[in-house]
C-alpha positions in Angstrom: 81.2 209.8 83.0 84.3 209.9 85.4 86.3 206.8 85.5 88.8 207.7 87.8 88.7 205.5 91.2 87.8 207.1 94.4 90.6 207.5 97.0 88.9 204.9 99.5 89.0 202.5 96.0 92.7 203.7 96.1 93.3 202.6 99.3 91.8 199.8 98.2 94.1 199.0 95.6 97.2 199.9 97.0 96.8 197.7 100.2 95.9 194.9 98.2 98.3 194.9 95.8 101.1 195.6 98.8 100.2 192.3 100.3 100.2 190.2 97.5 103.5 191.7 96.5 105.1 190.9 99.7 103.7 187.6 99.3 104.4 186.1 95.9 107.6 186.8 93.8 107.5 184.7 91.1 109.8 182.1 93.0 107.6 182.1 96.2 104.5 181.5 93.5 106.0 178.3 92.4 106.7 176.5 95.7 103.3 177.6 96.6 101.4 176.7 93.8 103.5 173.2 94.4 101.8 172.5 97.2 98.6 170.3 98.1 96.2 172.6 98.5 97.9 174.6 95.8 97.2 178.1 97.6 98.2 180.0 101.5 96.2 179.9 104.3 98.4 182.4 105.6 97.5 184.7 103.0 94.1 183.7 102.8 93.6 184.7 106.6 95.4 188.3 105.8 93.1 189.2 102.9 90.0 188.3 105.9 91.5 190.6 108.4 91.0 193.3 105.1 87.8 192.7 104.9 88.3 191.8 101.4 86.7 188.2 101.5 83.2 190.0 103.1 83.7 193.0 100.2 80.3 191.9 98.6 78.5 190.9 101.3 75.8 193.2 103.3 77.4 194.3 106.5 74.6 192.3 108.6 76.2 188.6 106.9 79.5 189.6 108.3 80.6 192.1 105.2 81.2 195.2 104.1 78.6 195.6 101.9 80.8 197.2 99.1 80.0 197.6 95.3 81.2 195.7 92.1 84.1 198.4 91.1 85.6 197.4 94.4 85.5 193.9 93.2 86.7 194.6 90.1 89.9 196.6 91.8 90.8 193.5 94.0 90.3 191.1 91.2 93.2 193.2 89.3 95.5 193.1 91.7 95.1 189.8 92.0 95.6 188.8 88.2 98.7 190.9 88.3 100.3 189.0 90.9 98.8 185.6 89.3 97.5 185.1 93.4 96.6 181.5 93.7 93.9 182.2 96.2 90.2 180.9 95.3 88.2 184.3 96.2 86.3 183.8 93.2 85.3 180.8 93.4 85.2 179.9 96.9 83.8 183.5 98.0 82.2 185.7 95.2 80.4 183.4 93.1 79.4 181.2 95.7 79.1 184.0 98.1 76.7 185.6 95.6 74.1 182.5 95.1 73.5 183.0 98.6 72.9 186.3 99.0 70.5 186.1 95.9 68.6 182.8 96.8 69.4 181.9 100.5 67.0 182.7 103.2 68.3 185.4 106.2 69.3 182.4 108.3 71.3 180.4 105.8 72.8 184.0 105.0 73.5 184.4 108.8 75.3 180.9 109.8 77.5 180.9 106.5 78.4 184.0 105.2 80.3 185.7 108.3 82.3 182.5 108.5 83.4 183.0 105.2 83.9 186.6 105.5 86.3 185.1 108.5 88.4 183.0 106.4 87.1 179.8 108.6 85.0 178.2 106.0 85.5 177.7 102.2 83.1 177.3 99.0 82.7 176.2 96.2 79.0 176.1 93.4 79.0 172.9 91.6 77.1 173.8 88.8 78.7 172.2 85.7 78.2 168.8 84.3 80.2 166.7 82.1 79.2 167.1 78.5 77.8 169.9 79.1 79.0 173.6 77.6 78.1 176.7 78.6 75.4 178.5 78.2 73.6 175.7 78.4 71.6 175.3 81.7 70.8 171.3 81.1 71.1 169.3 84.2 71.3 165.7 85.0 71.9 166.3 89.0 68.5 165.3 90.5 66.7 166.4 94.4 64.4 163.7 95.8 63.0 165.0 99.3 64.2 163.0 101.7 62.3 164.0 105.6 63.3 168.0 105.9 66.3 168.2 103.6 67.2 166.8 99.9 68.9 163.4 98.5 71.0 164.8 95.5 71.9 162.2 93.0 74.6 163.4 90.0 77.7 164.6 88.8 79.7 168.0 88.6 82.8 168.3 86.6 84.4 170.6 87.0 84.1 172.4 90.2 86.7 175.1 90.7 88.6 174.3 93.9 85.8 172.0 95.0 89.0 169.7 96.6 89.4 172.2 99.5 85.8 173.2 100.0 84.3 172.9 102.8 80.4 173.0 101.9 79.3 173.0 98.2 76.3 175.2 96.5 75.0 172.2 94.2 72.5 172.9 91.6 69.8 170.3 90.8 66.8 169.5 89.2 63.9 170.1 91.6 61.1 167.2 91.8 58.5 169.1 90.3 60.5 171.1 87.7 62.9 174.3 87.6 66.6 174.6 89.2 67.4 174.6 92.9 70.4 175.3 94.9 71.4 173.2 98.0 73.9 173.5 100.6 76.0 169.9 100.6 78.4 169.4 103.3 82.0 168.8 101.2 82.4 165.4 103.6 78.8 164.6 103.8 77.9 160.6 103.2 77.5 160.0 99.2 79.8 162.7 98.0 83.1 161.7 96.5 85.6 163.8 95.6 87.9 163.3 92.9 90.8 166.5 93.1 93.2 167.3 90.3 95.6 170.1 88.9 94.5 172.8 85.9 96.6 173.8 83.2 97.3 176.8 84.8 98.4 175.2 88.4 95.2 175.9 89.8 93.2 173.2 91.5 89.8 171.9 90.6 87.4 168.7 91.2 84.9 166.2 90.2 82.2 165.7 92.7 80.0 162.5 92.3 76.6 162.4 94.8 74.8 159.5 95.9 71.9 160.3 97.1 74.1 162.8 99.5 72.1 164.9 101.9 71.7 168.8 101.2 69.7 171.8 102.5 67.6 173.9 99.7 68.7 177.3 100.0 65.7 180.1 100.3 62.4 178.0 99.2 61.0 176.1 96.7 61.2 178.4 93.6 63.0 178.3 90.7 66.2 179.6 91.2 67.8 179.7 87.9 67.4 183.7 87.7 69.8 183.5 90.8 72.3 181.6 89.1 72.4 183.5 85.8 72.5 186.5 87.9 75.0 185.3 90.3 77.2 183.9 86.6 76.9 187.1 85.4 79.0 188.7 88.3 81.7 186.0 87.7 81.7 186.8 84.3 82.9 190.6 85.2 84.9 189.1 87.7 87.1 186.9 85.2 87.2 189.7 82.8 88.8 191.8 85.4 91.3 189.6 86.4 92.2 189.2 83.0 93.2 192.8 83.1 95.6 192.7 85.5 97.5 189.7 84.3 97.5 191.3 80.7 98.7 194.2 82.0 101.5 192.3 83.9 102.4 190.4 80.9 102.7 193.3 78.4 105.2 195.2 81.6 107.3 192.1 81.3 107.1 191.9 77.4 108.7 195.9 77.2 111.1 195.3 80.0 112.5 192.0 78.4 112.7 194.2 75.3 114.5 197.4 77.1 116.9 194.7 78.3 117.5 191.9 75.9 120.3 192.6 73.2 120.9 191.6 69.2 123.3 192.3 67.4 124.7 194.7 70.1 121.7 196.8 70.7 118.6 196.2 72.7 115.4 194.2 70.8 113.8 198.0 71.7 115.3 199.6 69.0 114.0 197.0 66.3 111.0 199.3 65.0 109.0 196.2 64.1 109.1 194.9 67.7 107.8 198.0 69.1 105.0 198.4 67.0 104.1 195.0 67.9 104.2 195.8 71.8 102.0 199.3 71.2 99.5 196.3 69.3 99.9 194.9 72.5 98.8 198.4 74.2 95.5 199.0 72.3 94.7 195.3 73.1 95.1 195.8 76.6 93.1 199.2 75.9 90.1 197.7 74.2 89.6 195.0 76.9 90.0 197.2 80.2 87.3 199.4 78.5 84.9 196.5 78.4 85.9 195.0 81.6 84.6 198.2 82.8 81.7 198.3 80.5 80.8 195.1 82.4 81.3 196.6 85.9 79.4 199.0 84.6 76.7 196.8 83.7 76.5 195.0 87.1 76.7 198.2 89.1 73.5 199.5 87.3 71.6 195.8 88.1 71.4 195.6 83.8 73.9 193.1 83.0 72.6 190.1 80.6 74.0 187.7 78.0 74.6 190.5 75.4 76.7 192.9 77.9 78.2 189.2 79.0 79.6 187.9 76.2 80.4 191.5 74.2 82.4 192.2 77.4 84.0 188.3 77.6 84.7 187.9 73.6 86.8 191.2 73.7 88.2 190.6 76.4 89.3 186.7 75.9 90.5 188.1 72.1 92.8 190.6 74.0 93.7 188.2 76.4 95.0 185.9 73.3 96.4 188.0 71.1 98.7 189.6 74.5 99.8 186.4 75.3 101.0 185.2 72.0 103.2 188.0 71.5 104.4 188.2 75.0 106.1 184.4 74.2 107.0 185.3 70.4 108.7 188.2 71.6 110.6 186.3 75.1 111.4 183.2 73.0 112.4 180.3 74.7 112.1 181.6 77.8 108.9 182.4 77.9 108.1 178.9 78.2 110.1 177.8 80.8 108.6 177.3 84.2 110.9 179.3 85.8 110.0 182.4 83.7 106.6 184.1 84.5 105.2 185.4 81.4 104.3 181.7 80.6 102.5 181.4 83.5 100.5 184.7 82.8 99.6 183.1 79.4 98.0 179.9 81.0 95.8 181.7 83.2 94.8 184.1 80.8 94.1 180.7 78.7 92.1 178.8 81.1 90.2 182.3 81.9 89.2 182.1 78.4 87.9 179.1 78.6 85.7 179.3 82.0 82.1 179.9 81.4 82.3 179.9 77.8 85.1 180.3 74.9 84.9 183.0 72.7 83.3 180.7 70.0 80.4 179.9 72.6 80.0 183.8 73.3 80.3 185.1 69.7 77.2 182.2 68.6 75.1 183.7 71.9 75.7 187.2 70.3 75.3 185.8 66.7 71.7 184.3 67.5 70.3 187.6 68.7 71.4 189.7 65.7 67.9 189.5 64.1 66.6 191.2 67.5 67.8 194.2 66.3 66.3 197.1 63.9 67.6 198.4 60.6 68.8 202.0 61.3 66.5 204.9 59.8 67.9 207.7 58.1 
């Protein structure tokens, strides 16, 4: 099997990773990340004229119709550069509930305009009390003349303070899981914004009987949403690469450069077989970041290849960060510094859709599903 990127996924790459490098230094990051909306429009709008906020979509929803290992490259780039901008949660997942569960029309009138840059999502699917993987809801959908009155609360909804329409999920009235359109600054929603632990922004929406539009028809669309989770699932593991691999470049260039005792912390032999530990973490994870590509790609990927792919990957992810502070010291922690900063998005990665306790028990209940091996 060849691994190796093609040149257009290249191309890709390198233009990606150009702009967010003339964007954000770790300075320009800060007074960003410091602002209201916590991310740039300007920036936003740049990675639209790329066509990289239509990359999943078909190219008659105003996309370019291109495949998961595409998404995977962007997604790197972005957690290299710790890129503040929501295109996971306010394009791909999002993005993707439609595509799956959205009729051609809803398709139509939303997705170019988000392929644009002009309009912004965000899927309130979580509830409050609630843990992943469990698919319990307490949101209710009472018809109401041609659309829906949506009753409940979602907590929390990744950069649901800047969205412009939501993708709620709710119970329907005669059983199963629907998805409706909700205007963000429709009567009977309130929005309630605050700041993540790794600078991001996030919110908790409360509906009262707040109007929405079910997306495709009446069927159950909780296969769309599992579906739809899955991708995001891939996504997060792939930006975990790229910040990992940021962090570890950091970690051996603090090392090259910091001196004790009159020679550089790169000669202690103890501290560089603790950053090659580093290495084969990184290693491990990118393999099964691609094993989860890999998975979406071939239309197979399920809660197995999910959270094999997400508990490797969140282990790395720890075990990366804790040794890129051990071995900075104090400065690691200091806001100025960006290693810490790498750590707390590789933390709250870890802990979106599932921990690595919640995906080792959905691996750990389906070890009796498999045979004894015959010799």
């Amino acid at each position: 099997m060849d691994f190796d990127l093609t040149d257009e996924q290249e191309m890709l790459r390198d233009t990606v990773r150009d702009l967010l490098a003339r964007n954000y230094d770790p300075e320009t990051r800060l007074k960003v990340t410091d602002t209201e909306l916590g991310w740039s429009r300007e920036v936003w709008q740049q990675l639209a004229e790329l066509g990289v906020l239509g990359l999943t979509f078909a190219e008659e929803d105003g996309g370019v119709d291109a495949g998961p290992v595409e998404t995977m490259v962007v997604l790197q780039e972005v957690g290299r550069r710790l890129a503040p901008e929501p295109l996971l949660d306010a394009v791909l997942l999002p993005g993707a509930l439609l595509t799956l569960a959205g009729s051609a029309e809803q398709r139509g009138r939303v997705l170019p305009e988000v392929a644009a840059g002009n309009r912004l999502l965000a899927f309130a699917h979580a509830e409050p009390g609630v843990r992943w993987p469990s698919a319990e809801l307490a949101t209710t959908a009472v018809p109401q003349g041609d659309s829906y009155a949506l009753t409940g609360v979602k907590n929390p909804v990744a950069h649901g303070d800047c969205a412009d329409e939501l993708v709620v999920s709710a119970e329907l009235p005669g059983g199963g899981t629907g998805l409706f359109l909700v205007a963000a600054d429709a009567a009977g929603v309130t929005r309630k914004p605050y700041r993540t632990v790794d600078g991001q922004r996030a919110a908790q929406l409360e509906f009262t009987d707040a109007p929405g539009e079910l997306l495709g028809g009446t069927a159950d669309a909780a296969a769309a949403i599992d579906a739809a989770l899955g991708q995001a699932q891939a996504s997060l593991c792939a930006e975990s690469i790229g910040a990992m691999e940021e962090a570890l470049r950091l970690t051996t260039d603090y090392l090259k450069q910091r001196k004790q005792f009159g020679v550089t912390l790169s000669k202690f032999q103890a501290l560089t077989h603790r950053a090659a530990d580093m290495y084969v973490s990184l290693e491990l994870a990118r393999s099964m970041s691609l094993y989860a590509t890999a998975a979406v790609a071939d239309g197979a990927i399920d809660a197995r290849v999910v959270s094999r792919a997400r508990l490797q990957v969140g282990r790395s992810a720890r075990h990366i960060g804790q040794e890129a502070i051990q071995m900075h010291g104090g400065i690691g922690v200091t806001a100025e510094y960006p290693v810490g900063h790498y750590v707390a998005r590789l933390t709250a990665i870890e802990r979106t859709l599932g921990g690595g306790l919640e995906h080792l028990r959905v691996l750990a209940s389906q070890v009796g599903e498999y045979g004894l091996p015959e010799l």
